[in-house]
Each structure stands twice: as C-alpha cells, then as structure tokens.
N, C-alpha and C positions, 0 to 999 in steps of 0.2 A: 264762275266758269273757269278761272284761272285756276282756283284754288284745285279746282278737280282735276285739273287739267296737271298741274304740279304732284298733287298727290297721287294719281294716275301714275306719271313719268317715276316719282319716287318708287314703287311700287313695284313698277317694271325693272328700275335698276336693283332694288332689293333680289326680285329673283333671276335676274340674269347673274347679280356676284354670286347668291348663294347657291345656285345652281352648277356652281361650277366647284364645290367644296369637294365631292364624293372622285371626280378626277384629281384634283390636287393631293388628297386625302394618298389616293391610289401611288402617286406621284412618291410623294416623299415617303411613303411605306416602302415602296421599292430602293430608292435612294439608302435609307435608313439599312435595309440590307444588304446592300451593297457597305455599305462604311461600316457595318457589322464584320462581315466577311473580312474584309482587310485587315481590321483590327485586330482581328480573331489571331491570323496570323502573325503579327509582332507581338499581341500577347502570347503564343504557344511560343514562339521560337525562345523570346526571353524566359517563360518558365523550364523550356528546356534546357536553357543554357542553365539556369541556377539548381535541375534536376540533376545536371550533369555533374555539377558541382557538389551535389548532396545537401543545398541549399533549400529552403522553401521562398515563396517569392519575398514576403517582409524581408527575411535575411537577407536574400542579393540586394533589395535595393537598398535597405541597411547598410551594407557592406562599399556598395555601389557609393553610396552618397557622404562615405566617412575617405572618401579618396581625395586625389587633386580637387580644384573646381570646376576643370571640365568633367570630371565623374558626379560631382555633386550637382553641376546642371543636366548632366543625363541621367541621374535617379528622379530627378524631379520633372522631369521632360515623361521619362517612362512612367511614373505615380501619374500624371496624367493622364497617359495614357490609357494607361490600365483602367483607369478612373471612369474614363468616356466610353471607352467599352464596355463598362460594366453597366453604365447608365444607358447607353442603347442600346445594348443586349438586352436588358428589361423592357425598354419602349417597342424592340422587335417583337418580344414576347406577350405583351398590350396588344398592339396591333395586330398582331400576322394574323389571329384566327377575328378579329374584329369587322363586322360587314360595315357599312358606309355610316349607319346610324350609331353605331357604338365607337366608332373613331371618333364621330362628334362628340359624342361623349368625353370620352380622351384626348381631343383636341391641348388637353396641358402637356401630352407626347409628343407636342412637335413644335420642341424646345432647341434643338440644336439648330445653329446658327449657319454652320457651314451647310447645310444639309437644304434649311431651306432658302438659300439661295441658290442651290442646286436645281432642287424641286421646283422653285420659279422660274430660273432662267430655262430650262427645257417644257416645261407648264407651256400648254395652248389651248383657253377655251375653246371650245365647243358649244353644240345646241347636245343637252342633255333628253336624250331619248330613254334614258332607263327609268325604273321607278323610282328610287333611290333620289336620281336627277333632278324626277317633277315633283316630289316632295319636295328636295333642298326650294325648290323654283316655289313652292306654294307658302313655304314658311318665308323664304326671301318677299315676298311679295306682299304678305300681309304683316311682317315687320317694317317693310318702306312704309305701308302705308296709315301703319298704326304710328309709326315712328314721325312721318310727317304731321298727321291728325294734331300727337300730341305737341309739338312744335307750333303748329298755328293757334291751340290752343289757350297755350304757355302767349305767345305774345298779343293775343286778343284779351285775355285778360290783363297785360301789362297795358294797355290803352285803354280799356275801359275807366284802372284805377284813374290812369292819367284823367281821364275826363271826369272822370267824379273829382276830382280833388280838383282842377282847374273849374270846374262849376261852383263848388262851394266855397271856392277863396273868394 
C-alpha cells in the first residue's frame, strides 16, 4: 500500500515538473530574444565602426587587439561577444518557428547561463490547460512512475541477494 502510494506521489510530481516545460520553454525563447536583440546592436555598431574604417570585422579586432592592454582586453571582450551572439542567433533561429514538442527536442538550446536564470527567476508555474501541457503532464507522470517502479525494483533485488547469501553461509 505504501509502495503505491509512493509511486502514485512520484508520478504526480513527475507530471506536475514536466508539465511545466512548454511555459519555461516559451519563457526562455522569449528571453533569448531579447539578449538576441541587444546583441544585435553592439555587434552592428562595432561592425560599423570598423565599415567605417574600411576594415572587415577579423581586421578591427585584429587591429583592436595588437594595441595597449586595455585594447587587447576589448578585442577579446568583443570576440566574445560577437561569439555569443552568433551562438544565440542560431538558438533563436532553432527555436523561433519550434512548437512546444520540437523545443524538447532542442532542449541542448538552452545553454546559455545568463538567460536561464532569467527564464527562471520570472518563470511561475501554472496548471497547464493546453495540449502541449497535458502531454508534458502524461510523459511526466509515467516517467515518475516508471522511474520509481524501477528504483524499488533495483533494491528488492539487492535484498533478495542479501538473503540468499545470508541463507547459504
């Protein structure tokens, strides 16, 4: 009765966390766009300074980073940046036309660190009313409770051995 009762509980918590994936999902998509956007702009403005220059971007920051050492930590400050932007401009590009099941899919997009602690600290469960929702809530549900299953499995066999070997010493 317990057992059921535990794996029940597991089951439940399984789809209440996964149920809540396809809002998070939505969450940091939008986030992601946002740090897309800004980025956007310190990359355009520096490639227009080094357009202006008749530079291409390698060259200014080439150029940028053959200077003092505060120039050579501002080329590598910008190689960063540019860098990050490039990498969630693709993860935008993943995502933006991706509905709730193909994010999970791509769930490896949502890598950036600053973004999702964004995405979490504005993140508020909910009861998930869509389809999307009660899917995540039916896979959450039958992963608690397969997850549990095999858990008590795993240590009922570790006490069986136990008892066979403590019988036959």
């Amino acid at each position: 009765m317990i057992t059921r009762a535990l794996v029940l509980m597991t089951g439940l918590s399984g789809a209440a966390g996964l149920s809540q994936f396809p809002e998070f999902s939505q969450q940091y998509a939008q986030r992601l766009g946002g740090a897309v956007d800004e980025l956007q702009s310190f990359v355009a403005d520096f490639d227009r300074d080094a357009n202006d220059l008749g530079l291409s971007r390698a060259d200014a920051l080439g150029q940028l980073s053959q200077g003092g050492d505060i120039s050579a930590a501002r080329a590598e400050t910008m190689s960063a940046t540019i860098d990050r932007y490039e990498r969630l401009k693709q993860a935008m590009r993943d995502l933006s036309d991706a509905g709730p099941f193909t994010r999970a899919y791509h769930m490896g997009q949502f890598n950036d660190p600053a973004i999702q602690r964004a995405a979490w600290r504005a993140f508020r469960p909910a009861l998930p009313l869509t389809f999307e929702g009660l899917i995540f809530a039916a896979v959450g549900f039958f992963a608690g409770i397969l997850g549990c299953w095999a858990n008590f499995a795993a240590l009922r066999n570790v006490f069986r051995r136990r008892k066979g070997a403590d019988q036959s010493a």
